[in-house]
Each structure stands twice: as C-alpha cells, then as structure tokens.
BALUMTI-335668 format. One record per residue: x, y, z of N, C-alpha, C, O in turn; residue in three letters. Coordinates in steps of 0.001 Angstrom, whole numbers, plus 500000, padded with zeros to 6 digits. Layout:
// residues N
+--------+---------+--------+---------+----------+--------+--------+---------+--------+--------+---------+--------+------+
: n_east : n_north :   n_up : ca_east : ca_north :  ca_up : c_east : c_north :   c_up : o_east : o_north :   o_up : type :
+--------+---------+--------+---------+----------+--------+--------+---------+--------+--------+---------+--------+------+
:      X :       Y :      Z :       X :        Y :      Z :      X :       Y :      Z :      X :       Y :      Z :  ALA :
...
+--------+---------+--------+---------+----------+--------+--------+---------+--------+--------+---------+--------+------+
***
This chain:
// residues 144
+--------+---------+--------+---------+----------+--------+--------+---------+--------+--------+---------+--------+------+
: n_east : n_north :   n_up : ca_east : ca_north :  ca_up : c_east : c_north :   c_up : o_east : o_north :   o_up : type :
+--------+---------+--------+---------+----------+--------+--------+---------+--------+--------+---------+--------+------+
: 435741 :  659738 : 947001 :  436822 :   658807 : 946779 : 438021 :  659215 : 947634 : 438548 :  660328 : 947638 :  UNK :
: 438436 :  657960 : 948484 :  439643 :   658317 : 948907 : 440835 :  658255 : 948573 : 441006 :  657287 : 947832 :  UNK :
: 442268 :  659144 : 948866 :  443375 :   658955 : 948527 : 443955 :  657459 : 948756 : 443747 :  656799 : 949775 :  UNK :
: 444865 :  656953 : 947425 :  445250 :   656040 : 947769 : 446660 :  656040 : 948667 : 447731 :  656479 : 948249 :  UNK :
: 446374 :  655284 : 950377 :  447715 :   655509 : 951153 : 448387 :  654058 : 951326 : 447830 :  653008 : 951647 :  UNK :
: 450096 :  654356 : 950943 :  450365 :   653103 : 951004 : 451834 :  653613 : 952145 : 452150 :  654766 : 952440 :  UNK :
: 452433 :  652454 : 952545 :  452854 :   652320 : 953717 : 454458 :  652538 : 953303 : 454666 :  651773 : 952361 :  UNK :
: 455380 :  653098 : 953553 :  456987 :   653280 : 953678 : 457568 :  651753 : 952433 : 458260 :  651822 : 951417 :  UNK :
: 457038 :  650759 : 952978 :  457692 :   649553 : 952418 : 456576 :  649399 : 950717 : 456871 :  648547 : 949879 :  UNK :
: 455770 :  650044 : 950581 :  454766 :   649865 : 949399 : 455424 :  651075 : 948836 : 455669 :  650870 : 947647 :  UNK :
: 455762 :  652118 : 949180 :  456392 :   653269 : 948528 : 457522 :  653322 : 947968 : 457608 :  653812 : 946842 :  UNK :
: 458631 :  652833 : 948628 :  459847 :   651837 : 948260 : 460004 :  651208 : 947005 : 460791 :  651368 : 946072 :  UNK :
: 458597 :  650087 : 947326 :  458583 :   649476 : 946332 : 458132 :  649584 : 944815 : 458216 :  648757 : 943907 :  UNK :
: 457441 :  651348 : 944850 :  457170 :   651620 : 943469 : 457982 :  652417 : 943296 : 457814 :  653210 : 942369 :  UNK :
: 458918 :  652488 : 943949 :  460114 :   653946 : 943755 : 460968 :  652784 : 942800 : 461497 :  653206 : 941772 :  UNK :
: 461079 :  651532 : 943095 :  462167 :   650750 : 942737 : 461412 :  650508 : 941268 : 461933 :  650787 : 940188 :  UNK :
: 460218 :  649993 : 941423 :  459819 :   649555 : 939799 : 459833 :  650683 : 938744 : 460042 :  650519 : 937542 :  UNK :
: 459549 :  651986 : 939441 :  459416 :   652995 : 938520 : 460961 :  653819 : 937782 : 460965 :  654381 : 936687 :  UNK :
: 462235 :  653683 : 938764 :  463411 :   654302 : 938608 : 464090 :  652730 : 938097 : 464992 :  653021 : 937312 :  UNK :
: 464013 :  651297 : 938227 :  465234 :   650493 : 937879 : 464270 :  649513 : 936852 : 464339 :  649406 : 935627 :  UNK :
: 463448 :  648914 : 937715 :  462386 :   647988 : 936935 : 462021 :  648153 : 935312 : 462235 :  647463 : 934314 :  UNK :
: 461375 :  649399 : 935566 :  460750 :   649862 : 934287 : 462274 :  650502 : 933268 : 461923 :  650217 : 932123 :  UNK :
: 462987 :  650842 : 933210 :  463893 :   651616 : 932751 : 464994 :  650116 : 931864 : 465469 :  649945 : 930742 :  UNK :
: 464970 :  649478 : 932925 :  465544 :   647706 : 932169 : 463995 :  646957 : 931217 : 464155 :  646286 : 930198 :  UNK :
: 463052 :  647160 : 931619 :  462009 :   646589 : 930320 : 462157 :  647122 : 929390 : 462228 :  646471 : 928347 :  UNK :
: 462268 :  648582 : 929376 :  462232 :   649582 : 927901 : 463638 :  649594 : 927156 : 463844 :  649922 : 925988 :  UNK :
: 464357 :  649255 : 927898 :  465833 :   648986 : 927527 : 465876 :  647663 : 926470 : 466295 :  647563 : 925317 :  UNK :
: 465201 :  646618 : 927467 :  465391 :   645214 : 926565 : 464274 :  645330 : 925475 : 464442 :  644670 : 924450 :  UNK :
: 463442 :  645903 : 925561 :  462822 :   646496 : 924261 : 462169 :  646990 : 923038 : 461312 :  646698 : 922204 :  UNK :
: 463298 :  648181 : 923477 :  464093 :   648444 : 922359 : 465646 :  648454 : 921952 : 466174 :  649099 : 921047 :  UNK :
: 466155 :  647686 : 922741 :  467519 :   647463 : 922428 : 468254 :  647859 : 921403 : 469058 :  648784 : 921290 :  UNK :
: 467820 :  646915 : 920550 :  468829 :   647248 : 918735 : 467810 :  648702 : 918418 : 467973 :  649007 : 917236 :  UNK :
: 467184 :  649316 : 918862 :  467204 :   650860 : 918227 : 468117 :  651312 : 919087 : 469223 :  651477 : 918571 :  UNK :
: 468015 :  651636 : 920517 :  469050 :   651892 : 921114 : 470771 :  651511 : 920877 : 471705 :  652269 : 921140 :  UNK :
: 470848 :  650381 : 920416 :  472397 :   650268 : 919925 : 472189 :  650705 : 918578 : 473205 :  651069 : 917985 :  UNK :
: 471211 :  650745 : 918024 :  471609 :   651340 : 916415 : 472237 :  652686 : 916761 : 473367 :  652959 : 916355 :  UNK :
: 471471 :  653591 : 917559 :  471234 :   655083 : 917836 : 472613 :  655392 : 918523 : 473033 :  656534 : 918709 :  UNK :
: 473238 :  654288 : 918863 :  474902 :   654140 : 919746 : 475731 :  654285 : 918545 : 476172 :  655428 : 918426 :  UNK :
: 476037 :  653559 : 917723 :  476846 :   653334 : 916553 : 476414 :  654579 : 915716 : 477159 :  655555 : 915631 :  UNK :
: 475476 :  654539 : 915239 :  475234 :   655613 : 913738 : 475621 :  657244 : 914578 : 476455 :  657892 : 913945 :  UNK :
: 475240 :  657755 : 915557 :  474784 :   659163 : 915897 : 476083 :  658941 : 917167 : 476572 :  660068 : 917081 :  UNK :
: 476763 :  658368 : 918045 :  477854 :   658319 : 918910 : 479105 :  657976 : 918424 : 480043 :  658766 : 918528 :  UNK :
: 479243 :  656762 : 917844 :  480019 :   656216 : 917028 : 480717 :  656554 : 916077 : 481938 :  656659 : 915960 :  UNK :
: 479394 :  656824 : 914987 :  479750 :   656824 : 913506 : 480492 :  658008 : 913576 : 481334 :  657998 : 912679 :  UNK :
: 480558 :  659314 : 914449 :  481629 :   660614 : 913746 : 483162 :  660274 : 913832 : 484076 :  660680 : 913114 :  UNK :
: 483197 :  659305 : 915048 :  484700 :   659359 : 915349 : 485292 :  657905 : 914482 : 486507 :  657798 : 914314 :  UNK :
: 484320 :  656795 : 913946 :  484874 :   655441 : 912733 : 485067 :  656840 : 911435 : 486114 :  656745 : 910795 :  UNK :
: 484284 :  657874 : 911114 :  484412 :   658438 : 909513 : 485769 :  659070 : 909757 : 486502 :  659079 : 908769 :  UNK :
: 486239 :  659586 : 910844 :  487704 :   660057 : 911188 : 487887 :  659265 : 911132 : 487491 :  658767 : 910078 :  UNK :
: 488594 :  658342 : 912053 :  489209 :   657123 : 912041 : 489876 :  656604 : 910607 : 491077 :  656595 : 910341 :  UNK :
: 488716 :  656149 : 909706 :  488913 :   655954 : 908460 : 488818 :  656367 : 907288 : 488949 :  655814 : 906195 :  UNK :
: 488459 :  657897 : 907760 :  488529 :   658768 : 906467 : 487616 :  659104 : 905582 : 488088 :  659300 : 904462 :  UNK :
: 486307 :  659262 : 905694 :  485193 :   658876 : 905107 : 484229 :  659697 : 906083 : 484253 :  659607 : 907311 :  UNK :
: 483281 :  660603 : 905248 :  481832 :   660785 : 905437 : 480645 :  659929 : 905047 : 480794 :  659188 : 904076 :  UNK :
: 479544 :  659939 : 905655 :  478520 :   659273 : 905498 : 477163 :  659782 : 905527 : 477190 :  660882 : 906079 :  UNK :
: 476129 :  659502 : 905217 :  474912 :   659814 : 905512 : 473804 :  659607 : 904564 : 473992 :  659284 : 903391 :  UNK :
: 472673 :  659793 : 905078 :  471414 :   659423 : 903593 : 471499 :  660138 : 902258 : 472246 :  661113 : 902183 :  UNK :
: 470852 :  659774 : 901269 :  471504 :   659723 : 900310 : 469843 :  659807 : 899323 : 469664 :  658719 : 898776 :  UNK :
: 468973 :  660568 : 899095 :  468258 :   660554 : 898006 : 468476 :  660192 : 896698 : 469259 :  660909 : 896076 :  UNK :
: 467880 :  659068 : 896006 :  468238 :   658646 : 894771 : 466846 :  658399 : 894064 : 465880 :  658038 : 894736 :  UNK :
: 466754 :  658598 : 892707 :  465885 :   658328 : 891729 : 466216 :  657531 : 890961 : 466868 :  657854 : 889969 :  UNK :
: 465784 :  656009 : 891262 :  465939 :   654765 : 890371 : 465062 :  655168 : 889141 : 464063 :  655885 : 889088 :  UNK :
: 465887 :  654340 : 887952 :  465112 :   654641 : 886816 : 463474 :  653592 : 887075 : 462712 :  653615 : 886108 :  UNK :
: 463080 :  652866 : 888144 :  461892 :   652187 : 888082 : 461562 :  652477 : 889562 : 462293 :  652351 : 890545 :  UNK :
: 460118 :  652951 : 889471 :  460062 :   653262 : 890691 : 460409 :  654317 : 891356 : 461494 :  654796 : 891026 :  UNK :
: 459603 :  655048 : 892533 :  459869 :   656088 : 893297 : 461283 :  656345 : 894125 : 462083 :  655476 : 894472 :  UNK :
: 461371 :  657769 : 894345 :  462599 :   658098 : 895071 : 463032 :  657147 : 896293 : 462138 :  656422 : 896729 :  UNK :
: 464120 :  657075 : 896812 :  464365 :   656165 : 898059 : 465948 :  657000 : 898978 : 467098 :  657377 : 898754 :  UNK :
: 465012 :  656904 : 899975 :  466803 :   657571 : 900443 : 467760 :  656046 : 900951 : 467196 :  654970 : 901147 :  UNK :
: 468799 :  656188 : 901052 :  469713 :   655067 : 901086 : 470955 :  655722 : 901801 : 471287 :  656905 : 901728 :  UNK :
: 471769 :  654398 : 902727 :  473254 :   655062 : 903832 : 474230 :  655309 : 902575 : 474196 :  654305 : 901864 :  UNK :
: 474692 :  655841 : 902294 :  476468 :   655632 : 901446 : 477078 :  656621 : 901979 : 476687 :  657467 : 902783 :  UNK :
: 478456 :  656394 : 901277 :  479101 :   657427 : 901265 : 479617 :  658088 : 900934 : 480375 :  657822 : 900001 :  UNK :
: 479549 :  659663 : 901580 :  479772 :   660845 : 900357 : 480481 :  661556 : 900228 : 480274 :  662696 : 899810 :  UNK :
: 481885 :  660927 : 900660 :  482985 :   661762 : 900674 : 484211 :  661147 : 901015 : 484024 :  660789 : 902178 :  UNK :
: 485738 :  660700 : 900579 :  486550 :   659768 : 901443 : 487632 :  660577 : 901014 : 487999 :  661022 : 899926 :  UNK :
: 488161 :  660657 : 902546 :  490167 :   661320 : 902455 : 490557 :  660864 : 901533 : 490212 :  659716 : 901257 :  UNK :
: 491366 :  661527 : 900753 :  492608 :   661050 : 900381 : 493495 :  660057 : 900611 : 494074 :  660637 : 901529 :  UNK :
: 494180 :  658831 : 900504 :  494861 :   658357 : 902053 : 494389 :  657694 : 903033 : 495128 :  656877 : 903582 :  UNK :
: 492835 :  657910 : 903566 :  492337 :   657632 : 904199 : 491571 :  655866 : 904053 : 491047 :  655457 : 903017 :  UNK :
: 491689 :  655053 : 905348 :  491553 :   653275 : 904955 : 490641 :  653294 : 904156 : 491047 :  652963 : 903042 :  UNK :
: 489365 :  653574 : 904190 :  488343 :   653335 : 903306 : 488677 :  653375 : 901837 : 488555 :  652385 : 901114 :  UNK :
: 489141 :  654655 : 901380 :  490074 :   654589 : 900211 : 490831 :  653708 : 899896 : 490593 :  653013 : 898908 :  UNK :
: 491858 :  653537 : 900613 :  493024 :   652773 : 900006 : 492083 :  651279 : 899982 : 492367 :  650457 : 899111 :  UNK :
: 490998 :  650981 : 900937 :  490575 :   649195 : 900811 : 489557 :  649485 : 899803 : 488711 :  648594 : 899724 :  UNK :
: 489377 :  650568 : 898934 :  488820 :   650670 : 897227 : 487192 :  651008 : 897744 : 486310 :  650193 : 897474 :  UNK :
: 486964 :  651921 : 898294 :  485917 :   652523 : 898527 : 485540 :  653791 : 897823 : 486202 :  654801 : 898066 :  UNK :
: 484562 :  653840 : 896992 :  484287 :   654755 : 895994 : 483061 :  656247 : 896957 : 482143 :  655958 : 897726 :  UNK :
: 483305 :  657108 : 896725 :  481942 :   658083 : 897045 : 480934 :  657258 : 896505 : 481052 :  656393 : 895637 :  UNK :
: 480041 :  657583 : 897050 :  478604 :   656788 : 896408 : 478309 :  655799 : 896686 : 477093 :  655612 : 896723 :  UNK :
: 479372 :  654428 : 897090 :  479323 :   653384 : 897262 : 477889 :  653044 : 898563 : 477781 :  653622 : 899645 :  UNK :
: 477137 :  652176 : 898120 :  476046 :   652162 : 899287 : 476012 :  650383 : 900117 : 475511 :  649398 : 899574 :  UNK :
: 476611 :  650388 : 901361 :  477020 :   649271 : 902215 : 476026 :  648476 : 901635 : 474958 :  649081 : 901538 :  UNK :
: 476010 :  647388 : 901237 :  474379 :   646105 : 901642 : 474615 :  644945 : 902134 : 475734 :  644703 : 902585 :  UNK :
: 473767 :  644147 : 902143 :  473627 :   643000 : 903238 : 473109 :  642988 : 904658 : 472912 :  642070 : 905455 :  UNK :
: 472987 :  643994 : 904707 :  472752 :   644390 : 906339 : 470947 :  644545 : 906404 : 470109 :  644279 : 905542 :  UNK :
: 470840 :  644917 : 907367 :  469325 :   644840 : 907480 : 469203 :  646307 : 908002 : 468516 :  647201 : 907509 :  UNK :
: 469881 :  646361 : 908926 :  470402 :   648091 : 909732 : 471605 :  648673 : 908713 : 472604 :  648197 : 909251 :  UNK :
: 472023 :  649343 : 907684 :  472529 :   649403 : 907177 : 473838 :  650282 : 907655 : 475026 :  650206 : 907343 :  UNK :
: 473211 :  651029 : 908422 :  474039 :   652272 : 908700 : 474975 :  651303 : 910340 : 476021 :  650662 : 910238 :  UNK :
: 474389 :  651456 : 911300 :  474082 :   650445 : 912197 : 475623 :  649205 : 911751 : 476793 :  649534 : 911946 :  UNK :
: 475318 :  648220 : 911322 :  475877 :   646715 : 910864 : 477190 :  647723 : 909827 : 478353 :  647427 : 910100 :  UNK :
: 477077 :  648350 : 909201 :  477993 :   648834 : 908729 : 479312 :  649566 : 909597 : 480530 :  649438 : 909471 :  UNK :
: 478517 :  650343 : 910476 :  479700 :   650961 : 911804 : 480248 :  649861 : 912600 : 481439 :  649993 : 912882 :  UNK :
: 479524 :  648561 : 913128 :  479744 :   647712 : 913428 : 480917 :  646822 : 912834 : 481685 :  646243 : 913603 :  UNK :
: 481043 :  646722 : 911476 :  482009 :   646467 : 910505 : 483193 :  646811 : 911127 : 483951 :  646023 : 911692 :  UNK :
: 483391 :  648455 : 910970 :  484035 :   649455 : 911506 : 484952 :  649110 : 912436 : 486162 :  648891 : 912379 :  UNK :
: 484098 :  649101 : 913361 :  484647 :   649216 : 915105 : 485563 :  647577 : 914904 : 486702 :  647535 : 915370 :  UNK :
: 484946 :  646207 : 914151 :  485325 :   645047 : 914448 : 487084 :  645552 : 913892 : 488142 :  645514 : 914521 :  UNK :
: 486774 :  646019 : 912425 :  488048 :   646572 : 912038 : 489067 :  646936 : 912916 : 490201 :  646509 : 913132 :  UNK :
: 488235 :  648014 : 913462 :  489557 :   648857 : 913918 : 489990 :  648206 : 915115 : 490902 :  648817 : 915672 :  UNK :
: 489550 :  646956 : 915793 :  490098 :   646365 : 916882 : 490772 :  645402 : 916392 : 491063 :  644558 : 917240 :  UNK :
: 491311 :  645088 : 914863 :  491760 :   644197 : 914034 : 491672 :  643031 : 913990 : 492526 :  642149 : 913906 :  UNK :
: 490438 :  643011 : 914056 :  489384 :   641780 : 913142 : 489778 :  642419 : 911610 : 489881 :  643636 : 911452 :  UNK :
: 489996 :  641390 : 910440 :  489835 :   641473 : 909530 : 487826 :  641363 : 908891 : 487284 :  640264 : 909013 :  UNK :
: 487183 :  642281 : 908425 :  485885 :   642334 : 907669 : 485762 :  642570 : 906071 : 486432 :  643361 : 905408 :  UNK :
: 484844 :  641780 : 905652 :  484210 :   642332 : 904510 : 483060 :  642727 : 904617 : 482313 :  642486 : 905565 :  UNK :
: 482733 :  643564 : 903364 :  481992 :   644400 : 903387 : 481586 :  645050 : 901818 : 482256 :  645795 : 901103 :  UNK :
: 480185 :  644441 : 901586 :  479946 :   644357 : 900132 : 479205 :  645932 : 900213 : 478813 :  646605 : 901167 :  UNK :
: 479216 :  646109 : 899066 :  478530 :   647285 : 898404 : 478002 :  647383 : 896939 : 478035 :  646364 : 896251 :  UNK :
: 477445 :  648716 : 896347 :  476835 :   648892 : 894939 : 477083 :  649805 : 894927 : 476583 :  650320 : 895927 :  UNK :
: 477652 :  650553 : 894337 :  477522 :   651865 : 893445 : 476333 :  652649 : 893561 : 475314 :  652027 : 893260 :  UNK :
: 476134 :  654105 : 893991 :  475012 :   654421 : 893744 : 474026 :  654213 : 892389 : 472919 :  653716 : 892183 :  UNK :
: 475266 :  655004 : 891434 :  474667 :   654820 : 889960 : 473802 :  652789 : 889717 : 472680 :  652375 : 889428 :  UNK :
: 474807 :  652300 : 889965 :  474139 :   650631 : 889523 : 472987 :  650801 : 890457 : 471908 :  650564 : 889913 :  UNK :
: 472931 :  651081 : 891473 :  471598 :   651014 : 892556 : 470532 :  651843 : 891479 : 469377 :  651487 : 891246 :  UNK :
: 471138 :  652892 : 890960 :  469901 :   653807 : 890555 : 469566 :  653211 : 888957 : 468471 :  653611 : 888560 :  UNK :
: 470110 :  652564 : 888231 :  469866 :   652129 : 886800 : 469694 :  650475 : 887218 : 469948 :  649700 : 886296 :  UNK :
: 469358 :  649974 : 888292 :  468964 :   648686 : 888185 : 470030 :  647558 : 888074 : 469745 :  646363 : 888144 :  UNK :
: 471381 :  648088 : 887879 :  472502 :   647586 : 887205 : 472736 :  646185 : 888661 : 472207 :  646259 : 889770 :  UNK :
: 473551 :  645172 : 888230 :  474632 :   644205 : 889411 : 475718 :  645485 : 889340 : 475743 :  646617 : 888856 :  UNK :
: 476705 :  644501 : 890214 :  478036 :   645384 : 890454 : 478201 :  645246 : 891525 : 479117 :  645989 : 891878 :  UNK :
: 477670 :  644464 : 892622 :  478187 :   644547 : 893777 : 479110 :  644275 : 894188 : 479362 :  643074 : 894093 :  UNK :
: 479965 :  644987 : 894746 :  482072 :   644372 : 895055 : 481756 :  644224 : 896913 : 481054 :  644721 : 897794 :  UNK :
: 482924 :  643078 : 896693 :  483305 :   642903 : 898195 : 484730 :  643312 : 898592 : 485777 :  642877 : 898113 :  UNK :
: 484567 :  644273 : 899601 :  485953 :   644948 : 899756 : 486261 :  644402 : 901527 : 485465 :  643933 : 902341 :  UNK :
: 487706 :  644695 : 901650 :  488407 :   643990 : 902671 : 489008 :  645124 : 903487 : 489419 :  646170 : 902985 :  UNK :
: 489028 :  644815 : 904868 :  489360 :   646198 : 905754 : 489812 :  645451 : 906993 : 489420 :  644345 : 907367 :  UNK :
: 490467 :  646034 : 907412 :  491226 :   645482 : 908826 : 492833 :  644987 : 908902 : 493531 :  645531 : 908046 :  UNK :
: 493318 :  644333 : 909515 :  495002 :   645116 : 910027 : 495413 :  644777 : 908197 : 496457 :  645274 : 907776 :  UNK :
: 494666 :  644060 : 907371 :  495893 :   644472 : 906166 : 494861 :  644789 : 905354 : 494068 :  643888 : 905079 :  UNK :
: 494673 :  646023 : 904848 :  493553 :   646109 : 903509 : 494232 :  646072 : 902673 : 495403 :  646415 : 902513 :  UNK :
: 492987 :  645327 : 901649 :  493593 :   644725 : 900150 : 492186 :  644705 : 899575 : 491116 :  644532 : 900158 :  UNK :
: 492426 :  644909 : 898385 :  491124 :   645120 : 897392 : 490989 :  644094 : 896305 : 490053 :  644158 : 895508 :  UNK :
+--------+---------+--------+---------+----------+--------+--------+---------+--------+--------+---------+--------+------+
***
C-alpha cells in the first residue's frame, strides 16, 4: 500500500478544515454546554461577589423518593443584593431548564440593569413535597 500524497493546495486545504472548519462544527454543537460552562464555572464566581451570595449543588433527601442533588444557595452577605431582594440560604432557582446556567444569566441581565424575576423554593418545601414558591425581583431597584 502506498502513501497517501497530496499536493501543497490539498494540504492547505485539510490544514483549514482541521484548525477552523472542524473547531466551528463542534462549537455549534455543543454550544449551550459551552455557554453553560461560560456562566456557571467563568461567570458565576465574580455574579456571587457582585451580589453577595455563594452557590453550588446541594444534596437533598426528599421525604418521597431517592436523593437528588439540586443548584441553591448556600450562603448570602449580609447587605449583599441577593439578600436585601429576600433571598434565603437554601433557596433553590426554578423554572429554568439549565438551572445554574439561566440563573447566572438572570444575574448578568441584572447587573446591566435590566430589571428580572426570579422564582424559587425553599430547600426544606423542595424536600417535604411542600408549594412555596416566591418570585423575587432584582435589578436597578430591588423590592421583595
């Protein structure tokens, strides 16, 4: 078997599909993992400064049914916006499909002062089956 030889202008041309071509297919995708992976892990440290608030998964044992980990959050400044627009520890974002993701997104619309809402549950109601979901308000005027 012989080597396969291709010519200056055929070489070119897989230099281009292999370094620009291919690199824009895998891009378009996986896109929304790639922008999830932008927001939650780039994003998300400098919105929990921003607004005062830690975040991250969250193991819970519903009284029905097996363990589930879930985004909330587990910790908020003092002072800090999330607080003052009535954000509880524990509170777990919903509506979203990307939770963590659509939630930073929230965020960022905020802090360029877009006014957002942004519903949530209580861990505890999440874990006893309970309603309770509140819709809280964030951006240039929070109010609860």
């Amino acid at each position: 078997m012989t080597p396969l030889k291709l010519s200056r202008g055929q070489q070119l041309y897989v230099l281009v599909v292999l370094l620009v071509v291919l690199p824009l297919l895998v891009g378009f995708a996986f896109e929304r993992q790639l922008y999830s992976f932008y927001l939650v892990r780039l994003r998300g440290p400098e919105l929990q400064r921003h607004f005062g608030f830690t975040a991250g998964d969250l193991q819970l044992r519903p009284a029905q049914g097996p363990p589930v980990v879930v985004f909330a959050i587990t910790s908020i400044e003092p002072g800090g916006a999330l607080g003052k627009a009535g954000f509880l520890v524990g509170d777990i974002p919903v509506g979203h499909h990307d939770f963590a993701a659509e939630f930073y997104q929230s965020l960022i619309s905020a802090q360029q002062g877009t006014p957002v809402r942004v519903s949530v549950i209580s861990s505890q109601n999440f874990i006893h089956g309970l309603p309770g979901r509140r819709t809280l308000n964030l951006g240039p005027h929070e109010e609860h």
